[in-house]
C-alpha positions in Angstrom: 1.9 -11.1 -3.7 -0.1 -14.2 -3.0 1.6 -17.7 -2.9 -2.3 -19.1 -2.4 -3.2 -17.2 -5.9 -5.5 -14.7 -6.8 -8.9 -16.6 -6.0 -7.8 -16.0 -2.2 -7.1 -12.1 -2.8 -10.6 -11.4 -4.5 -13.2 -10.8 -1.2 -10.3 -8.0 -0.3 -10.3 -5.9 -3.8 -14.3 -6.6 -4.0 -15.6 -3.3 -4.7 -12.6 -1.2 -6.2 -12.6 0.3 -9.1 -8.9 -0.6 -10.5 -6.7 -3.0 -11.4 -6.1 -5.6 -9.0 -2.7 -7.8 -10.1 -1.0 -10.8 -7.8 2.5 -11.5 -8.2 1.9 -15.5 -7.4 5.9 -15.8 -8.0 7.0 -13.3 -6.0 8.6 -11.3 -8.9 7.8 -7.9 -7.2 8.2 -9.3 -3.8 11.7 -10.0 -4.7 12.3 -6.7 -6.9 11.2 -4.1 -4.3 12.3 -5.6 -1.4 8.7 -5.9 0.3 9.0 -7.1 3.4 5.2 -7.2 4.5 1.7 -7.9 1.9 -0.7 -6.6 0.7 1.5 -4.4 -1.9 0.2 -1.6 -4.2 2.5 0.1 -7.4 0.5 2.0 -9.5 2.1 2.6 -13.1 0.7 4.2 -15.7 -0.5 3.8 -19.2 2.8 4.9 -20.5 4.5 2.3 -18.1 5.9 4.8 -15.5 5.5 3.3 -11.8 3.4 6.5 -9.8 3.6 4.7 -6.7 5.0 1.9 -4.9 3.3 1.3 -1.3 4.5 -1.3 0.9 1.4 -2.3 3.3 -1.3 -0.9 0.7 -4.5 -1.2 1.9 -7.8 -0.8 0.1 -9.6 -0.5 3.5 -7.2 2.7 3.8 -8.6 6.2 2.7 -5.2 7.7 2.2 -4.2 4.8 -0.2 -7.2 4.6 -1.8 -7.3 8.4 -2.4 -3.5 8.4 -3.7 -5.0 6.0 -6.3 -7.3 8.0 -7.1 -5.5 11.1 -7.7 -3.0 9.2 -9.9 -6.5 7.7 -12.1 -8.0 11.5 -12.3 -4.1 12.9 -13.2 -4.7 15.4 -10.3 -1.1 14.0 -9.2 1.7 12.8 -11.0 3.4 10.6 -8.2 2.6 9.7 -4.6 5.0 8.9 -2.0 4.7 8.0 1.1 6.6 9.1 4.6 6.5 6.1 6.3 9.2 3.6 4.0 10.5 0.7 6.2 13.9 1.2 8.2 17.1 -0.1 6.9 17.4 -3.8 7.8 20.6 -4.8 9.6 21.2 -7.8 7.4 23.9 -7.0 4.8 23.1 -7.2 1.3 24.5 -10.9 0.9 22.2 -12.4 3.8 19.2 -11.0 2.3 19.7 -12.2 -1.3 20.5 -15.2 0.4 17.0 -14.9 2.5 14.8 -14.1 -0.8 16.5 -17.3 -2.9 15.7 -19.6 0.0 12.3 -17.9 -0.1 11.8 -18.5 -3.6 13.1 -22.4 -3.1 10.4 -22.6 -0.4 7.8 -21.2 -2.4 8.5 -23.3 -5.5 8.3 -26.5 -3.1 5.0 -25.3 -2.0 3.7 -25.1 -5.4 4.9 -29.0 -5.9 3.2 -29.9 -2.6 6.5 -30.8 -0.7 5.6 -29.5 2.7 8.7 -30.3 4.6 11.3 -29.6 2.3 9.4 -26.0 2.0 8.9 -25.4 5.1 12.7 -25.8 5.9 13.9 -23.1 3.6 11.5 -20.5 5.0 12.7 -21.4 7.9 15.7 -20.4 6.9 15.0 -17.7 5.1 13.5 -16.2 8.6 16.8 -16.2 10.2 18.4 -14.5 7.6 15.8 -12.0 7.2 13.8 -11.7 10.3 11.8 -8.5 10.3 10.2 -10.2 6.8 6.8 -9.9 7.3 6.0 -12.7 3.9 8.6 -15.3 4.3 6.7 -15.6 8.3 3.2 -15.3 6.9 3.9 -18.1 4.0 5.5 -20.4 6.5 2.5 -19.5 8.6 -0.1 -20.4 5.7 2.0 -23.7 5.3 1.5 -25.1 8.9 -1.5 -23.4 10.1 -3.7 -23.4 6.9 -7.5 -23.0 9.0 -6.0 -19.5 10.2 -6.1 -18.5 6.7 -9.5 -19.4 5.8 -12.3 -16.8 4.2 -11.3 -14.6 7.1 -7.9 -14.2 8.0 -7.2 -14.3 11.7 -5.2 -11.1 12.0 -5.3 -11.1 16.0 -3.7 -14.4 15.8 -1.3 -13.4 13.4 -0.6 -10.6 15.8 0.1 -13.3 19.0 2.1 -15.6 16.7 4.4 -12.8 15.5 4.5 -11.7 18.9 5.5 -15.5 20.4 8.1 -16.0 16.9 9.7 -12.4 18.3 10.0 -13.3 22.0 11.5 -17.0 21.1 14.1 -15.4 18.6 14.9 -12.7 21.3 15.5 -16.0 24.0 17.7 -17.2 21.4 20.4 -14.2 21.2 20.2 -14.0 24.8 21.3 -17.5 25.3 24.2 -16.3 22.9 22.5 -18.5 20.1 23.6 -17.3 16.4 21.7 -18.2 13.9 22.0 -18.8 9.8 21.0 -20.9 6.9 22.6 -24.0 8.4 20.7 -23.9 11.6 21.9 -22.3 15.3 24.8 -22.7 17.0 26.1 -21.5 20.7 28.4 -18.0 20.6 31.6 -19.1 22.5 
């Protein structure tokens, strides 16, 4: 999944050997449940998903070798130990959460900054361990960090700084939705 489109995806699949496809409307975003990118499903010819690998990375042997397998049919599925945790947010807040994601996305796409901007932001505090809805919002107001080379370490202080604010919040007995925060009584 890349909001930005494939062109910005190419210099990180440069030199494999398969199919490389990005969801630029969040279809599998949305359908697995992803909560961080890059995203690798494998499915065969017959149409029979082989793997689904949230955080797939092609700089990572193990997921490159699972790929592998599946292309020379030395395997017939992989699946990986490490699936993400259970997210506290019931079912409701995180439908909720993907929707305004897809709002913000499509408000992207039309150039309407603000107005995209706002339900990401939203769709953060419903969903909050969602690694894309923070990095889209991130693309949307800090574009130069997302250049030819990503500025992971950044990323990594800016996820850190979003996490300690949000923490600052609950402990000031702050509860917040998808019509902003308000003070617990």
């Amino acid at each position: 999944m890349d909001g930005q489109g494939p062109e910005v995806v190419k210099p990180y699949i440069k030199g494999t050997t398969f199919a490389t496809v990005v969801d630029v409307d969040n279809r599998l975003v949305n359908m697995f449940g992803f909560k961080i990118v890059p995203n690798g499903i494998f499915i065969d010819e017959n149409g029979v998903i082989r793997l689904i690998k949230e955080g797939f990375h092609v700089e990572n042997s193990d997921h490159v070798r699972a790929i592998e397998q599946l292309i020379n049919k030395e395997v017939e599925k992989v699946e990986f130990d490490d699936g993400a945790p259970k997210s506290d947010q019931s079912d409701l807040q995180l439908q909720l959460a993907q929707t305004k994601f897809k709002l913000g996305m499509e408000y992207a796409k039309q150039n309407r900054k603000e107005e995209a901007l706002k339900e990401l932001d939203d769709a953060i505090l419903l969903d909050p361990e969602n690694f894309t809805i923070r990095k889209q919002r991130w693309y949307i107001r800090f574009p130069e960090k997302f250049g030819r080379d990503i500025d992971f370490e950044w990323q990594q202080n800016q996820l850190k700084k979003e996490k300690e604010e949000e923490q600052q919040q609950r402990n000031q007995g702050l509860v917040c939705g998808p019509d902003g925060c308000f003070i617990r009584k």
